[in-house]
C-alpha positions as CSV (number, residue, x, y, z in Angstrom):
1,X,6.3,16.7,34.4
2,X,3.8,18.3,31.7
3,X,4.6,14.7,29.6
4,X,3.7,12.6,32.7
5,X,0.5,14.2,33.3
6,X,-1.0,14.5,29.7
7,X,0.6,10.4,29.5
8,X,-2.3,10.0,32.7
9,X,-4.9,11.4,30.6
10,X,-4.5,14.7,33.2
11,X,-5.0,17.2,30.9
12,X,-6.8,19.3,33.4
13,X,-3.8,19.4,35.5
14,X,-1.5,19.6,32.8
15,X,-3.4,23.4,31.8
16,X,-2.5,24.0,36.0
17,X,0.8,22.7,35.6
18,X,1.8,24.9,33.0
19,X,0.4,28.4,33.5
20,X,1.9,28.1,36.7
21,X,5.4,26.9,35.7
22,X,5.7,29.5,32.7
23,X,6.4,32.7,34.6
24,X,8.0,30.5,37.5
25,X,10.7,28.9,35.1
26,X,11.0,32.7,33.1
27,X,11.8,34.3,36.2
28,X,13.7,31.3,37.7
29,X,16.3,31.1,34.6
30,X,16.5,34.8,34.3
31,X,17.3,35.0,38.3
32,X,19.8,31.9,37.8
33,X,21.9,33.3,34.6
34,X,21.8,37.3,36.1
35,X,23.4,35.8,39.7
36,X,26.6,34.5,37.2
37,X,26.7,37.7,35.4
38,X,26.1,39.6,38.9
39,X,29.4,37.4,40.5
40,X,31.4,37.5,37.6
41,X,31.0,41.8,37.4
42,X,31.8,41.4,41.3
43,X,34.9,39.4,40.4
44,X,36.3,41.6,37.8
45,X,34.7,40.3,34.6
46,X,32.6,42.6,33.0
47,X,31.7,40.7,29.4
48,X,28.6,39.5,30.9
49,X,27.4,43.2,31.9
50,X,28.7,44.4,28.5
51,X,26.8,42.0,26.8
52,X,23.2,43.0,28.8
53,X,22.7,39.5,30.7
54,X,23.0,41.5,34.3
55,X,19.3,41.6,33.9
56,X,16.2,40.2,34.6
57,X,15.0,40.5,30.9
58,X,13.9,36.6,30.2
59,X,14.7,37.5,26.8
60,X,18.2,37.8,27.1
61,X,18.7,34.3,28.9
62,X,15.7,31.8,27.7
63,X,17.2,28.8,25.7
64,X,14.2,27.6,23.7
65,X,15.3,23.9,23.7
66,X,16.5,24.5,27.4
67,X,12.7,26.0,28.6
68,X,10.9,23.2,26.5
69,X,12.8,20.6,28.4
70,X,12.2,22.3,31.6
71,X,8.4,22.3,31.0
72,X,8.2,19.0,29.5
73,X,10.7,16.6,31.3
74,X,11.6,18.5,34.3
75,X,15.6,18.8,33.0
76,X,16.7,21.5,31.3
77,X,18.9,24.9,30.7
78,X,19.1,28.3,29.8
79,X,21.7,30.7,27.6
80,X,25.3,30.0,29.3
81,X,26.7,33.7,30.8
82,X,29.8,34.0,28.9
83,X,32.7,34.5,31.1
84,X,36.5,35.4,30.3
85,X,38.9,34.3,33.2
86,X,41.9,36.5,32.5
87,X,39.6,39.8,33.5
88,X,39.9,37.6,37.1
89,X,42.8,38.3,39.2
90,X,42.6,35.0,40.8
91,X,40.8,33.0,37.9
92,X,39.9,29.5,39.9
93,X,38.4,31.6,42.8
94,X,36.7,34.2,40.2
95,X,35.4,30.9,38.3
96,X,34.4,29.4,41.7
97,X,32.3,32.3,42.8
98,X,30.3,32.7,39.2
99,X,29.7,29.4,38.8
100,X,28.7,29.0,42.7
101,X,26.4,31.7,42.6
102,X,23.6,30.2,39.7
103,X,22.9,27.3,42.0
104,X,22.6,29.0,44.9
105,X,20.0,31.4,43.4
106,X,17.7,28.5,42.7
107,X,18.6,27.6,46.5
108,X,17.6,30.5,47.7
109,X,14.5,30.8,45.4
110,X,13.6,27.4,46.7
111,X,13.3,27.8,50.5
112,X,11.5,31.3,49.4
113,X,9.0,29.0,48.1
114,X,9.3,25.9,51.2
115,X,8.7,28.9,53.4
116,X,5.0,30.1,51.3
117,X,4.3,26.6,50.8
118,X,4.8,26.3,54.7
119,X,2.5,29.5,55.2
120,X,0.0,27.7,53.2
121,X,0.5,24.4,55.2
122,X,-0.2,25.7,58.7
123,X,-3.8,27.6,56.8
124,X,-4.7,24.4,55.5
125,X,-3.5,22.0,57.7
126,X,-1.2,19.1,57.0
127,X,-1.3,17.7,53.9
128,X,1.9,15.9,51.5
129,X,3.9,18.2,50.3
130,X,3.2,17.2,46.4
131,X,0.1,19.0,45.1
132,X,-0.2,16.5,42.5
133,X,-2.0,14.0,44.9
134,X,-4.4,16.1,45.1
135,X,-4.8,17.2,41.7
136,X,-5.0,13.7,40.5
137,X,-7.4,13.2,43.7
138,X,-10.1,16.0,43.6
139,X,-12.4,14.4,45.7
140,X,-9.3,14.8,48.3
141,X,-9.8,18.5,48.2
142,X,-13.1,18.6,49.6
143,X,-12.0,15.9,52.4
144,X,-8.8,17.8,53.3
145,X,-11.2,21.5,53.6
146,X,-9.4,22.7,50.7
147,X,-10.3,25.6,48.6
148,X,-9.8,26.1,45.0
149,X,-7.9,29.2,45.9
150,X,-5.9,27.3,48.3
151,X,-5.0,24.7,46.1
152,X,-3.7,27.2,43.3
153,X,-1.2,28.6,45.9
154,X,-0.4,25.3,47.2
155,X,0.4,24.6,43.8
156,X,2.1,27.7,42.7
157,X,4.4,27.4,46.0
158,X,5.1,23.3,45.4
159,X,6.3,24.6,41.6
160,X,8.4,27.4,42.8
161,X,10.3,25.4,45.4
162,X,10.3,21.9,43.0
163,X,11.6,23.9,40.0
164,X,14.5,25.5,41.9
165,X,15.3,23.1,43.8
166,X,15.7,21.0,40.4
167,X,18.0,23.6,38.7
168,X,20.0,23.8,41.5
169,X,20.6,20.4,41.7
170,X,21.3,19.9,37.9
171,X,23.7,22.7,37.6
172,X,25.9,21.6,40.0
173,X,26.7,18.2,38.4
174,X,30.2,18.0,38.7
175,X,31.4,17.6,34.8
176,X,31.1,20.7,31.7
177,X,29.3,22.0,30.9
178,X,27.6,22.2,34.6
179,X,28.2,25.0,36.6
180,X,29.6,21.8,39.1
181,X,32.4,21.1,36.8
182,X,33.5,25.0,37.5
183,X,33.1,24.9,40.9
184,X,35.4,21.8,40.2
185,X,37.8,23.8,38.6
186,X,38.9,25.4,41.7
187,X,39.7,21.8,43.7
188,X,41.3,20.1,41.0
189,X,44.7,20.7,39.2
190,X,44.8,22.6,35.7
191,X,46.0,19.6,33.8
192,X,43.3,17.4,35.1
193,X,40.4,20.3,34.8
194,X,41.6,21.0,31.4
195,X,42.3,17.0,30.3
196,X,38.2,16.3,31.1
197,X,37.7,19.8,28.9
198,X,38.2,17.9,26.1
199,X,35.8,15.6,26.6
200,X,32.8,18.3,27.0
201,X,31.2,17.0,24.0
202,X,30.9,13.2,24.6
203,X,30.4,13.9,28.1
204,X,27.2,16.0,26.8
205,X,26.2,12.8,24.7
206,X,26.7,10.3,27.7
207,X,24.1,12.7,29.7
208,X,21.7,13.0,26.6
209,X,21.6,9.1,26.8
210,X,21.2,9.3,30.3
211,X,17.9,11.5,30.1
212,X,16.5,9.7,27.7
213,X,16.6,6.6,29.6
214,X,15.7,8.1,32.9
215,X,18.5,6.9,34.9
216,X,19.7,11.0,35.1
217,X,16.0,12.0,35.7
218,X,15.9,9.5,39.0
219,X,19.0,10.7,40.2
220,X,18.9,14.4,40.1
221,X,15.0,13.9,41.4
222,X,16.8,12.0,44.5
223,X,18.6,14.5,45.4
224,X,16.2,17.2,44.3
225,X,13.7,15.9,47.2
226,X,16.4,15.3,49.8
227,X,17.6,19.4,49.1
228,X,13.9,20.5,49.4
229,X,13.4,18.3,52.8
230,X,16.7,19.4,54.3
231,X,15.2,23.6,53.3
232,X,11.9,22.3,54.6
233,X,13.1,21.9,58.1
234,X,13.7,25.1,59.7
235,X,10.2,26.6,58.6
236,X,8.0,23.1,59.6
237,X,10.3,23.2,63.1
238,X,8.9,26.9,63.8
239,X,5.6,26.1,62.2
240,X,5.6,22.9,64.3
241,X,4.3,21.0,61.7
């Protein structure tokens, strides 16, 4: 996102862009990475716990390649909780519920944010649900009776819910490292889980070609924009909007 704008010659928005996604994405990760640590302690496994990451502390989950991907290309990852089966009494349904419970952090964080962006909505009126129209359309604001104030929580809201909705969508692709390919685990037999295992590393390569070429980026932002309507309909139905 950040590359696209400064590409438009946006850098005004860009400055927007990213003072609001840096504590958004800081608290985002750390909320994401604690929920695994948080299941697995439920689950039996207490490495993570032992090892401080049943925190909030950014510090102890931020991935520095991970958070500059996030910021610049919309894709990207934190510090993996470490997690040791054999503490599990039933490991596939011990695995199921960590990996499960990253993903639907961010879910959860994202209709958090549909619902303020919804608040915002019915005080402004009806406008699209990207803020970036009307950051790349200033003259809109005035137009629309928008406020610079209003626009800033419009904007704050639209990055909460897009950047959650993002992660949680990315995370559960269904192949390692992904918290998907976990959540796999529990549906497919040990011999075929174990068998695409092996293949972590070139499956990591195949996806690294796939972002660069954007074919990845289209696919998770498909479904990234059909998980934030399908959230987005309870509050606009009691908001009648």
């Amino acid at each position: 996102m950040l590359l696209r704008l400064f590409e438009r010659g946006n850098t005004q928005q860009a400055i927007v862009w990213l003072l609001l996604a840096l504590p958004v994405l800081l608290f985002s990760f750390s909320f994401h990475e604690a929920a695994h640590a948080f299941a697995a302690n439920k689950m039996g496994d207490p490495t993570a716990k032992n090892l401080g990451r049943l925190t909030m502390n950014p510090a102890k989950h931020i991935d520095p390649v991970g958070f500059g991907a996030m910021l610049l290309v919309g894709i990207g990852w934190a510090k993996p909780v470490p997690v040791h089966t054999r503490y599990f009494k039933d490991p596939k349904k011990g695995m199921a519920f960590t990996a499960a419970a990253g993903p639907l952090s961010n879910v959860l964080l994202a209709f958090v944010g549909v619902i303020g962006y919804t608040i915002m909505q019915s005080v402004t009126g009806q406008i699209p649900f990207s803020y970036i129209a009307l950051l790349e359309h200033p003259e809109a604001m005035e137009i629309l009776g928008v406020t610079s104030l209003q626009l800033v929580f419009l904007a704050f809201f639209s990055i909460f819910t897009w950047i959650n909705a993002t992660l949680a969508v990315f995370n559960m692709i269904p192949i390692p490292p992904f918290d998907g390919s976990r959540l796999a685990f529990f549906f497919l037999p040990d011999r075929h889980y174990f068998g695409m295992m092996k293949y972590e590393r070139f499956i990591m390569i195949g996806l690294i070609v796939a972002m660069a070429t954007g074919i990845l980026t289209d696919i998770i932002a498909f479904f990234t924009n059909l998980l934030v309507d399908t959230l987005s309909f309870l509050p606009r139905l009691i908001a009648g909007m």
